[in-house]
C-alpha positions as CSV (number, residue, x, y, z in Angstrom):
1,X,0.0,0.0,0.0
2,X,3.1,2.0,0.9
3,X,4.4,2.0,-2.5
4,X,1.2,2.3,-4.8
5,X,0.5,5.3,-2.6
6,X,3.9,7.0,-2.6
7,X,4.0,6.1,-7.2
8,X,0.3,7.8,-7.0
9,X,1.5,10.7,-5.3
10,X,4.8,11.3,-7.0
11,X,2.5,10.6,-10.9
12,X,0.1,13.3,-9.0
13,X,2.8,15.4,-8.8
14,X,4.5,15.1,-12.6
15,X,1.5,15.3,-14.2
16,X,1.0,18.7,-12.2
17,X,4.2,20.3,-13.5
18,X,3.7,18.7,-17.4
19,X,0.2,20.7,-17.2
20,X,1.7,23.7,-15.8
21,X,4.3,23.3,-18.5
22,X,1.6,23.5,-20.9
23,X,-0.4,25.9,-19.7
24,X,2.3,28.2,-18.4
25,X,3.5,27.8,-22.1
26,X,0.3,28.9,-24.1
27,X,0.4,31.5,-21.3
28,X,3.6,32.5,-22.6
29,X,3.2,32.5,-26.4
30,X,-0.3,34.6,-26.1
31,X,1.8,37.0,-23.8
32,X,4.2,37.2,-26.7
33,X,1.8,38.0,-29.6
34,X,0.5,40.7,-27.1
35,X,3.3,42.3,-27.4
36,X,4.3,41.5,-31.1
37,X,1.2,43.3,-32.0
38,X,1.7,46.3,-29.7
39,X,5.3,47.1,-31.0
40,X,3.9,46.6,-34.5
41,X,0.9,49.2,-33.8
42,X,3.7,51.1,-32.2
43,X,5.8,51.2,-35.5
44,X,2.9,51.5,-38.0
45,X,1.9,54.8,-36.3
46,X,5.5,56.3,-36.0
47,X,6.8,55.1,-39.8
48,X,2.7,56.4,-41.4
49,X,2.9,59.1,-39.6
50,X,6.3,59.7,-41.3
51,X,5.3,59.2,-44.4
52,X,1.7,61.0,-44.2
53,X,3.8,64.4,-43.8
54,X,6.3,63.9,-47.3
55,X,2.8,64.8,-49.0
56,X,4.7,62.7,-52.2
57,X,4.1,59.6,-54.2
58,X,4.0,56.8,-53.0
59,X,7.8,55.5,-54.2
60,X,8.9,58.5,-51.9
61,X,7.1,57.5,-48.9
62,X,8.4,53.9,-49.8
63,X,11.7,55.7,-49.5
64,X,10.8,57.4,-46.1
65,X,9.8,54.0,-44.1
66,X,12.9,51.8,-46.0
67,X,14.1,51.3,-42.6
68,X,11.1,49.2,-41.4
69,X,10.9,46.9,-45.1
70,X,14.8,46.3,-44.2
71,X,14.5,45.9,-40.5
72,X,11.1,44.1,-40.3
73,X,8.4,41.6,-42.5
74,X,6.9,44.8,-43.6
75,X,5.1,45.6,-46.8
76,X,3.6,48.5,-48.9
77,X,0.0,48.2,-50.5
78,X,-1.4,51.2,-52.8
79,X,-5.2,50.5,-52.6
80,X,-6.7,50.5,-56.1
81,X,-10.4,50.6,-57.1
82,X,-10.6,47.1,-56.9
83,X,-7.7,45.2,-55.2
84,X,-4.0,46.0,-53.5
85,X,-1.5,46.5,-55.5
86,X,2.3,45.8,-53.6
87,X,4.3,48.9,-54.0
88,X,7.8,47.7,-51.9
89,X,8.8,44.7,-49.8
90,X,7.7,41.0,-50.0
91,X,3.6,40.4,-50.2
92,X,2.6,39.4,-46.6
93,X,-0.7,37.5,-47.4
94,X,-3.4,38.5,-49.6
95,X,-5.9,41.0,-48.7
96,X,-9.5,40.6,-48.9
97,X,-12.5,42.0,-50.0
98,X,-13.5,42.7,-46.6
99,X,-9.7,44.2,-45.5
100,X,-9.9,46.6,-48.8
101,X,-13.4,47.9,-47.6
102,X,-12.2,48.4,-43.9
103,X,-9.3,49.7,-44.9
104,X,-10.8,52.6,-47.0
105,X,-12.4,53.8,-44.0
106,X,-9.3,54.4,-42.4
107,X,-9.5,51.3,-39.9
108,X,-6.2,49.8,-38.6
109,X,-6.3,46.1,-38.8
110,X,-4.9,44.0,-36.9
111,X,-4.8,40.0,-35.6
112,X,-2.9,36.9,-36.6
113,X,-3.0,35.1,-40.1
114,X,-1.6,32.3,-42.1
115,X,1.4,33.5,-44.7
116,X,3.6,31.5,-47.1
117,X,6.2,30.9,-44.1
118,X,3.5,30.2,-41.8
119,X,1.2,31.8,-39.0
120,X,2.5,35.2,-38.1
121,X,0.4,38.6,-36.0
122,X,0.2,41.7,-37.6
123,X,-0.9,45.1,-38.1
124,X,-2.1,47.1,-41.3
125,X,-2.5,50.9,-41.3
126,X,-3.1,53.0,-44.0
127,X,-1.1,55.6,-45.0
128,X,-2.8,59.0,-46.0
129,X,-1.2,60.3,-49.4
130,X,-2.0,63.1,-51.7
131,X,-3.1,61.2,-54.6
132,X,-3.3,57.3,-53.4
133,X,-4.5,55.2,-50.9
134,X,-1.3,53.7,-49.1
135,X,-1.3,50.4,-46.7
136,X,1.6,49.4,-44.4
137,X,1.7,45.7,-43.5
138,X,4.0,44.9,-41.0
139,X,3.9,41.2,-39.2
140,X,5.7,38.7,-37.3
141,X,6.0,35.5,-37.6
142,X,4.7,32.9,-34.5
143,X,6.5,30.6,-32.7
144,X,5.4,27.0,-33.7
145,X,4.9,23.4,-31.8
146,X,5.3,23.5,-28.5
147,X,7.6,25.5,-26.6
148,X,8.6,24.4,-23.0
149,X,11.0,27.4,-21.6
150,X,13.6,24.6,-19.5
151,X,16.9,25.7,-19.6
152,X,19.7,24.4,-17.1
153,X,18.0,26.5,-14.3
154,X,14.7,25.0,-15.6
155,X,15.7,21.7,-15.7
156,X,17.1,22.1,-12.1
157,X,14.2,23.8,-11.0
158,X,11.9,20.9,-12.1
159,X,14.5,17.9,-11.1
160,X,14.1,19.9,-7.3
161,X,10.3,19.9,-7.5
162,X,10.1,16.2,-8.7
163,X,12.6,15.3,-5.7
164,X,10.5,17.0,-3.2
165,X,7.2,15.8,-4.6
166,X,8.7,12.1,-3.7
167,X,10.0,13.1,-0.6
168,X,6.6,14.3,0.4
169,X,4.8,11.2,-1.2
170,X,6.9,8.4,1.0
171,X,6.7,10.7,3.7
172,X,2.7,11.2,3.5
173,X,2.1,7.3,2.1
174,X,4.3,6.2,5.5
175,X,2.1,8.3,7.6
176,X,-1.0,6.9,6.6
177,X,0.1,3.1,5.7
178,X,1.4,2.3,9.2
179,X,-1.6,3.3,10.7
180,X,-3.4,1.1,8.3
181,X,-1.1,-1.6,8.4
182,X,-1.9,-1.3,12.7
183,X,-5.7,-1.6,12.0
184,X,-5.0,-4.2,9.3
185,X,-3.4,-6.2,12.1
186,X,-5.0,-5.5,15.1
187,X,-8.5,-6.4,13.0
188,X,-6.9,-9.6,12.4
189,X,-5.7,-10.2,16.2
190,X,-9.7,-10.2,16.8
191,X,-10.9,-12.2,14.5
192,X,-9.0,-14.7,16.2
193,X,-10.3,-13.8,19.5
194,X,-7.8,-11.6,21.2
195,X,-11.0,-8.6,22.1
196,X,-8.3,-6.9,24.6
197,X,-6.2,-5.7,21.0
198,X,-6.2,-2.0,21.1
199,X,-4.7,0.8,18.6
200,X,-3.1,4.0,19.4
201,X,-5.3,7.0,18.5
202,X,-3.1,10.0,17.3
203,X,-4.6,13.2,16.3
204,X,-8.0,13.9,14.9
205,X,-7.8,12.7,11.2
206,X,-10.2,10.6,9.5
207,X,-7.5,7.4,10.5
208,X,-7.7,8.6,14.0
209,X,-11.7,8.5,13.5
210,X,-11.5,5.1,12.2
211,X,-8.8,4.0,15.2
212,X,-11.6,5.3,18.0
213,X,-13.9,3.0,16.2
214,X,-12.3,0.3,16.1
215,X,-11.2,0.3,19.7
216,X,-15.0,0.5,20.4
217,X,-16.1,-2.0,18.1
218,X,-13.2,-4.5,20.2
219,X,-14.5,-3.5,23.4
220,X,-18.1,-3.8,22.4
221,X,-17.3,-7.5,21.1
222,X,-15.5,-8.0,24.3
223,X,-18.6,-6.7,26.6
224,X,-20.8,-8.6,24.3
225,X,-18.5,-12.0,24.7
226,X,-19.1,-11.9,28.4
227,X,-22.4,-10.8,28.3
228,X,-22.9,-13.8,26.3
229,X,-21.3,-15.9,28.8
230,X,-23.1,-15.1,31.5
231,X,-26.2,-15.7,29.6
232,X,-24.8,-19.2,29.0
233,X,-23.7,-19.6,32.9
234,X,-27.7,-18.2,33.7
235,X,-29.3,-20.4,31.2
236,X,-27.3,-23.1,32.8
237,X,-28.4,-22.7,36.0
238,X,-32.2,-22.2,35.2
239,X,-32.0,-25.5,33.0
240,X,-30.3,-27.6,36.2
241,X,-32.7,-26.2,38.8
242,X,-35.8,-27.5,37.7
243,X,-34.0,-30.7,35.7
244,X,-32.6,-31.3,39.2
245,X,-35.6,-31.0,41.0
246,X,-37.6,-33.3,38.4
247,X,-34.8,-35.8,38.5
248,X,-34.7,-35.8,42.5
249,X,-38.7,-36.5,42.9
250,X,-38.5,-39.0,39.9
251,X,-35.9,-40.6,41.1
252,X,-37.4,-40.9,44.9
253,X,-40.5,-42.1,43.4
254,X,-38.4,-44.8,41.4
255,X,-36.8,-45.7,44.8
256,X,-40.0,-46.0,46.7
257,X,-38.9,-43.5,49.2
258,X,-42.0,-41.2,47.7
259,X,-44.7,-43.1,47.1
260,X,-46.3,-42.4,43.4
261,X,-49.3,-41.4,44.6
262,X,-47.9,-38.6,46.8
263,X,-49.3,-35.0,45.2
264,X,-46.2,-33.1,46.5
265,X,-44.0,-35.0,44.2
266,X,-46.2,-34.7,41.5
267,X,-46.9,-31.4,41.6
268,X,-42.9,-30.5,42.0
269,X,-42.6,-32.7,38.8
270,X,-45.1,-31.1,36.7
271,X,-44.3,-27.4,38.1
272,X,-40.9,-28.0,36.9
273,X,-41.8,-29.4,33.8
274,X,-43.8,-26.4,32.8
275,X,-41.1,-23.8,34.5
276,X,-38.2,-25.6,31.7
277,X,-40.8,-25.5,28.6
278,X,-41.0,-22.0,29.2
279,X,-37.7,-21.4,29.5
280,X,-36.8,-23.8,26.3
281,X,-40.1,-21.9,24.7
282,X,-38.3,-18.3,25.4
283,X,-35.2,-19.5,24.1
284,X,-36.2,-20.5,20.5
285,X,-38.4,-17.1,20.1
286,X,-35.1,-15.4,20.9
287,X,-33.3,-17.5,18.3
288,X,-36.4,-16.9,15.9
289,X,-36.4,-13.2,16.4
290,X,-32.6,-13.2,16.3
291,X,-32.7,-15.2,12.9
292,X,-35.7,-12.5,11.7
293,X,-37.9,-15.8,11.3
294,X,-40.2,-15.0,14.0
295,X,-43.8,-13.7,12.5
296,X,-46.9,-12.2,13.4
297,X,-50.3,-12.3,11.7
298,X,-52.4,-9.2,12.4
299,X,-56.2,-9.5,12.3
300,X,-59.0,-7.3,14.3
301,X,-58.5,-8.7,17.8
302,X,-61.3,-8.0,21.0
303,X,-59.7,-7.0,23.6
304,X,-61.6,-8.3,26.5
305,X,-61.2,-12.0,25.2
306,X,-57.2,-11.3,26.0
307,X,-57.9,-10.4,28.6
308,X,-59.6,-13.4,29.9
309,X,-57.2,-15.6,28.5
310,X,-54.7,-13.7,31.0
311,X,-56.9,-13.8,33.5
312,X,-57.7,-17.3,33.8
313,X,-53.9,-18.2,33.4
314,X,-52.7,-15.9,36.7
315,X,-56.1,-16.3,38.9
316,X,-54.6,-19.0,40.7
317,X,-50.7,-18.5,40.6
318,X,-51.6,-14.8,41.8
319,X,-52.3,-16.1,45.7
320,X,-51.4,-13.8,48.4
321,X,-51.2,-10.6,46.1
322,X,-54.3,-8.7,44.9
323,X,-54.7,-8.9,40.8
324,X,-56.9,-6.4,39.2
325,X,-57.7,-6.5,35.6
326,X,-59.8,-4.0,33.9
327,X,-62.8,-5.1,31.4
328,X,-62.0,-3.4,28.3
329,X,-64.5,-3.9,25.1
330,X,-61.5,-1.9,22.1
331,X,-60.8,-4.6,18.9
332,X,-56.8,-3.6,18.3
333,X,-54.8,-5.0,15.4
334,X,-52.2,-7.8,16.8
335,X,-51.9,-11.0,16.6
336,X,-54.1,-12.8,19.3
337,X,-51.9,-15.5,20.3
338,X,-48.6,-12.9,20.7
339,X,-50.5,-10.6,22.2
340,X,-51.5,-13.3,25.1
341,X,-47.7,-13.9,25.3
342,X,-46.8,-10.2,25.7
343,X,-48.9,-9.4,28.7
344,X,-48.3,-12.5,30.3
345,X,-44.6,-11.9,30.1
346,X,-45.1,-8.4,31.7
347,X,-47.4,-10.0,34.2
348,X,-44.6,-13.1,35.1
349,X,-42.2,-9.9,35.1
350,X,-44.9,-8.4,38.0
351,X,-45.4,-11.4,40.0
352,X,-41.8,-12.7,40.5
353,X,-41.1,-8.7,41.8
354,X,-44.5,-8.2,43.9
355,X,-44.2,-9.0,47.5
356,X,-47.0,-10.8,48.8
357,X,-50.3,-8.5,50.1
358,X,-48.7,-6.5,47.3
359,X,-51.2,-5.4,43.7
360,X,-50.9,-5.9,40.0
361,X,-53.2,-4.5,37.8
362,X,-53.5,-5.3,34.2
363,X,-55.3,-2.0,32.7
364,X,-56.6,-1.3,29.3
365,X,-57.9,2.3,27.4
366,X,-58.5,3.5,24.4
367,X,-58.0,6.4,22.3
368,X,-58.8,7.5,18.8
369,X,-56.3,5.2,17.3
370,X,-54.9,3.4,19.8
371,X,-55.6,0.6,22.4
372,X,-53.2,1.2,25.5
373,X,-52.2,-1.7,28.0
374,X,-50.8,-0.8,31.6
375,X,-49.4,-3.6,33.9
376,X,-48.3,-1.9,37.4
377,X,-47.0,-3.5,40.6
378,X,-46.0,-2.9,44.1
379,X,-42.4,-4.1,43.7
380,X,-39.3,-2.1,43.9
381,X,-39.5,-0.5,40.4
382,X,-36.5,0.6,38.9
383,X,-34.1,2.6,38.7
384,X,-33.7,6.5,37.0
385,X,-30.7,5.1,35.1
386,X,-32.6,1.6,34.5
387,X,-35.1,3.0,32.6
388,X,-33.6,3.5,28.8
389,X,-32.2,0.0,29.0
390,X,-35.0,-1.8,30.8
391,X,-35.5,-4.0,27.5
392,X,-31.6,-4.1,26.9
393,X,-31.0,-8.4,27.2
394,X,-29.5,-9.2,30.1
395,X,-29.1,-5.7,31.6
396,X,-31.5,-6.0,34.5
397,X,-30.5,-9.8,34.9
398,X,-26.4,-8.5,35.0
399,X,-27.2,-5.8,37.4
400,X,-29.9,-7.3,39.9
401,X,-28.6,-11.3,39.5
402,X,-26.3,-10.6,43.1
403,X,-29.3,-8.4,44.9
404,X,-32.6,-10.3,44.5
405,X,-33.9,-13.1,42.4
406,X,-34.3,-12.2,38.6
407,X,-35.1,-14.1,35.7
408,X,-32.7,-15.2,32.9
409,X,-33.2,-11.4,31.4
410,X,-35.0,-13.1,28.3
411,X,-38.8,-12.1,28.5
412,X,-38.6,-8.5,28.4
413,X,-35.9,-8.9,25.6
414,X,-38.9,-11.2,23.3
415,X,-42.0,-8.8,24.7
416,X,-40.4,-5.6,22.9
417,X,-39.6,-7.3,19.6
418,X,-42.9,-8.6,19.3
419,X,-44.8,-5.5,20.3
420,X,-42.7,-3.9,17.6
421,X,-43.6,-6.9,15.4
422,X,-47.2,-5.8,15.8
423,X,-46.4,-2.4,15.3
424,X,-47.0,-0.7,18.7
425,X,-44.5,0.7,21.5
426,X,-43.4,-0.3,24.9
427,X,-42.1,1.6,27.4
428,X,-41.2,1.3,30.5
429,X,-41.4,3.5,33.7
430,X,-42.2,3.9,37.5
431,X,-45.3,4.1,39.8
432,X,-45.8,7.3,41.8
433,X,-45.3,5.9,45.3
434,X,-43.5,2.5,44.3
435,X,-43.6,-0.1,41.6
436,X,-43.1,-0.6,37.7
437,X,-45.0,0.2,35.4
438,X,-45.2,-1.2,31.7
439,X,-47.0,0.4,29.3
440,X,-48.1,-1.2,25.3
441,X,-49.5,0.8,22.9
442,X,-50.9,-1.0,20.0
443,X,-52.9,0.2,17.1
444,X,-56.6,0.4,17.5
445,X,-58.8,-2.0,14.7
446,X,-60.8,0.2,12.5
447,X,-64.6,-0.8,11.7
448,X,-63.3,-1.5,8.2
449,X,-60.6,-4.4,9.8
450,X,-63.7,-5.1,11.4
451,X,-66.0,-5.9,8.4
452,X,-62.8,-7.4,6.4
453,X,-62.9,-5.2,4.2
């Protein structure tokens, strides 16, 4: 990278002084003809003025500007009725119809114009005689194919700006390939798990930019990596505690310490087994959503029959704490069976917080377009800072796991994405005088969703 950089920079720079060769060069020439043509005006005025006061033919005035037709490409016309006749000197080009007319009129011509040895610039001014019309031509020839003013000093000069271009080139291709050839490296040092590599961040250039980035991006994989395996150590631990409890009762039962028939062992047995279907059920609707091949089908849904669904589900695991749930008759747009699975998340989320003789309450309203859901409990509610990140996975698991008893940080993780699945909101926030508060907004069914329409 070093060297393709370095040979772009140093072509950068000679194709830079070959244009300004160029241009400088056309800049030169046209600054040339400038003046060609202003020290030919200059003469033609001096040498027709001269002639202009012999008040003589025109062989005499011929005479009176010999000096230029010797000195100079310079040539005398006598304008006759219908063309120019040369008087002296060699004939410059030939004049037209359209020269002869200005020329009568006194005009000075003047420009650049192909003669027999080539382009030349030049001026024509007539001459006032007594008897004839008089035209003096002078002209200068221009300098053809290019012209590229290096001499020695040129030739030096350029040599010094070719050597200093490549100086600057491996200096500026060094600069920014190391740093490259650090990320280069560094990103390779991750992708074989080393998440502690680092770069060094120096100054505030787009590489530096890039450098910050990428020492966030390691130390986002690293906090992700042991996110991840505390999930794993979590899940593990969920998995064994009711596996061990269902292996302990069966294996009493097999034993004949417990006898078969004893309800305590059975009802441990089937407790558990439910408690580890959830927990394998949560599990593959994370992998779902995180494969994007979880969806939802959204129909006109009554409220109130959600509601009873939830109710008769948490009636009886709800002893010792008060559970309220609002009748609500508002159709929204969700799926039905999601939409159980939602509030009973946030309701599991209530009851494993609620202390007993605490209250949940499962409320529902409506607006013009909406159907809003409330659960609220008396538990310890959250934090100011928990708040924004009360859906984050594993963030209220990672901070509460060593204070109180928490979950495996999965089921407000899977109740967002499929609120956002039906296209609503959830948000999450605290009750005046203590508890949480969670809080779904779904869309409200229109008469139209109603009639299938």
């Amino acid at each position: 990278m070093r060297r393709r950089l370095a040979g772009a920079l140093v072509l950068t720079a000679l194709v830079s002084l070959i244009l300004a060769a160029v241009v400088g060069t056309g800049l030169i020439r046209r600054a040339e003809e400038q003046a060609a043509l202003t020290e030919l005006r200059r003469q033609a005025e001096r040498l027709g003025g001269e002639a202009s006061l012999t008040g003589e033919e025109p062989l005499t005035a011929l005479r009176l500007v010999r000096r230029a037709l010797d000195l100079s490409d310079a040539s005398l016309y006598r304008i006759a009725p219908n063309r120019a006749v040369l008087v002296g000197g060699e004939p410059q080009f030939v004049l037209t119809d359209a020269d002869l007319t200005a020329l009568r009129s006194n005009q000075t011509l003047e420009g650049r114009r192909q003669t027999g040895n080539g382009e030349a610039v030049f001026v024509a001014a007539p001459i006032s005689a007594p008897r004839s019309k008089l035209v003096l031509v002078l002209s200068r020839p221009v300098q053809q194919g290019p012209r590229i003013p290096l001499g020695p000093s040129g030739l030096a000069a350029a040599a010094l700006a070719v050597g200093a271009a490549t100086g600057m080139a491996l200096v500026l291709s060094k600069r920014i390939s190391e740093p490259m050839g650090e990320l280069a490296a560094a990103a390779g040092d991750v992708a074989k798990g080393n998440l502690d590599r680092r770069v060094a961040v120096d100054g505030e250039d787009e590489i530096a930019v890039v450098a910050e980035a990428f020492n966030s991006m390691a130390a986002q994989l690293k906090q992700n990596e042991q996110r991840q395996k505390d999930f794993l150590m979590s899940i593990s631990h969920e998995l064994r505690t009711p596996l061990t409890a269902i292996q302990g009762y069966a294996e009493a039962i097999e034993d004949g310490t417990i006898d078969g028939q004893d309800a305590r062992a059975a009802g441990v047995i089937v407790g558990e087994s439910k408690r580890l279907g959830r927990l394998v059920s949560d599990l593959l609707d994370l992998a779902r959503l995180d494969a994007h091949r979880f969806s939802v089908r959204l129909e006109p849904v009554e409220v109130a029959s959600i509601l009873d669904a939830v109710q008769s589900k948490f009636t009886h695991r709800a002893e010792g704490v008060d559970l309220e749930i609002d009748p609500c008759v508002a159709t929204a747009q969700a799926d039905p069976d999601r939409l159980v699975q939602v509030l009973s998340n946030l309701m599991e989320n209530a009851l494993r917080y609620t202390p007993a003789g605490g209250r949940i309450r499962l409320g529902c309203s409506e607006t013009s377009d909406r159907v809003v859901f409330e659960v609220t409990d008396s538990g310890p509610g959250f934090q100011d800072q928990d708040l924004p990140r009360a859906f984050e996975r594993q963030y209220l698991w990672t901070r509460y796991r060593a204070v109180r008893q928490v979950g495996t940080g999965l089921g407000l993780v899977i109740t967002k994405e499929l609120v956002l699945l039906m296209g609503g909101s959830i948000e999450a926030s605290n009750v005046p005088g203590g508890g949480a508060m969670f809080t779904v907004s779904l869309t409200k069914a229109s008469e139209q969703d109603g009639r299938g329409e």
